[in-house]
C-alpha positions in Angstrom: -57.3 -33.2 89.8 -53.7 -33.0 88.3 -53.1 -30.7 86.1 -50.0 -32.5 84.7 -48.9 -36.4 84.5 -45.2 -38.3 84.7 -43.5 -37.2 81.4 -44.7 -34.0 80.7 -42.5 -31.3 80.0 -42.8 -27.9 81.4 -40.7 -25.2 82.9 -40.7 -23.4 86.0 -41.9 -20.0 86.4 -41.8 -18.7 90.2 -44.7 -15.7 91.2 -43.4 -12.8 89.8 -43.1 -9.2 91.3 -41.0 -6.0 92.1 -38.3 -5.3 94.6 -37.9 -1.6 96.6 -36.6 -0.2 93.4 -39.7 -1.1 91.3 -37.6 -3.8 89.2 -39.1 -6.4 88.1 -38.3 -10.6 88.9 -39.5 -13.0 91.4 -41.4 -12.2 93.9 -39.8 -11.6 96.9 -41.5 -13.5 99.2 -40.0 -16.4 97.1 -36.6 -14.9 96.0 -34.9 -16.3 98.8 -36.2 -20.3 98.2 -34.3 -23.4 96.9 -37.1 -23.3 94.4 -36.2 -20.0 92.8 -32.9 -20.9 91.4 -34.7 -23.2 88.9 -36.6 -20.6 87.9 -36.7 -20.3 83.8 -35.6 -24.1 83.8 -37.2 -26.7 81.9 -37.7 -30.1 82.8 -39.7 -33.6 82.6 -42.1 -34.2 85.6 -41.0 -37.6 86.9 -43.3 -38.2 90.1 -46.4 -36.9 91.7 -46.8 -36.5 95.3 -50.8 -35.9 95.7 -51.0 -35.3 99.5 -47.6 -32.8 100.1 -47.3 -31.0 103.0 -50.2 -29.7 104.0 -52.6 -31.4 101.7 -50.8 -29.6 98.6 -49.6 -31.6 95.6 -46.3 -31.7 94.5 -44.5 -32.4 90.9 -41.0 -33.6 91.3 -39.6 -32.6 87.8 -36.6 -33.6 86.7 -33.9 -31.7 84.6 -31.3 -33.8 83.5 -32.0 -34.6 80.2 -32.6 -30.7 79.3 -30.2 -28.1 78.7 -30.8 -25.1 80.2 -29.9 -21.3 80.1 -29.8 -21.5 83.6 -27.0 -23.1 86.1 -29.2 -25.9 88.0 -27.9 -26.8 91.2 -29.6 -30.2 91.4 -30.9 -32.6 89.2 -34.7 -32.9 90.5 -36.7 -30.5 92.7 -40.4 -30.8 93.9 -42.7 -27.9 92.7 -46.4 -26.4 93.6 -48.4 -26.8 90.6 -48.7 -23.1 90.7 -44.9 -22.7 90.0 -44.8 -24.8 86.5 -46.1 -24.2 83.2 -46.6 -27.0 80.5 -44.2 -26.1 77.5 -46.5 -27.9 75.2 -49.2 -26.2 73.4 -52.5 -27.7 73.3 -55.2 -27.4 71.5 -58.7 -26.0 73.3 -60.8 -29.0 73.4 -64.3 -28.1 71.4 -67.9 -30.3 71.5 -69.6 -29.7 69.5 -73.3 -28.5 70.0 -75.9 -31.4 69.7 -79.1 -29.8 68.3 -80.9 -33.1 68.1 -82.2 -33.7 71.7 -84.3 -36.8 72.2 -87.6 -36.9 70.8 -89.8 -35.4 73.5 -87.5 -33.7 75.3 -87.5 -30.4 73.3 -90.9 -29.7 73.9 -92.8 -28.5 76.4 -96.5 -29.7 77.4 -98.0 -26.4 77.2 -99.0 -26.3 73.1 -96.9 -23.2 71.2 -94.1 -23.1 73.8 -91.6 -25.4 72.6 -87.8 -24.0 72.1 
């Protein structure tokens, strides 16, 4: 199930990691891909490709109509959904607990053992 649908915003936050020298960045296994340079970037996903390469989805997000800190070399890239974060906050999504089950269903047919 997507995690995320056309027009939401999020920004794009590659697997992080340390280098030889114990500094900390992108991973390095990723360091060297097209996707890395958007890294930080935020952006509008525009299209959903369900079945990417290798059965896993992709996100194109697009960043035109954002300003970034960040020089993007293109304006649209696809992404793993692992690789983007939704910039919106949103509230945890709480039900409430429904203490009054059906009549008959709380009880059990042995006499002094109902819950």
């Amino acid at each position: 199930m997507a995690q995320y649908a056309p027009g939401d915003e999020v920004k794009v936050q590659m697997p992080r990691g340390k280098n030889k020298r114990g500094v900390g960045g992108i991973n390095v296994m990723y360091a060297t891909s097209q996707e890395a340079k958007f890294d930080g970037a935020v952006g509008t996903v525009t299209q959903i490709n369900p079945r990417g390469p290798l059965g896993i989805p992709l996100y194109l997000v697009d960043f035109t109509k954002h300003e970034n800190k960040v020089a993007i070399p293109w304006q649209g890239q696809w992404f793993r959904e692992e690789w983007i974060v939704s910039t919106e906050r949103r509230e945890p999504v709480i039900q409430p607990a429904d203490h009054g089950a059906v009549s008959g269903y709380a009880r059990t047919s042995v006499p002094g053992e109902s819950s």
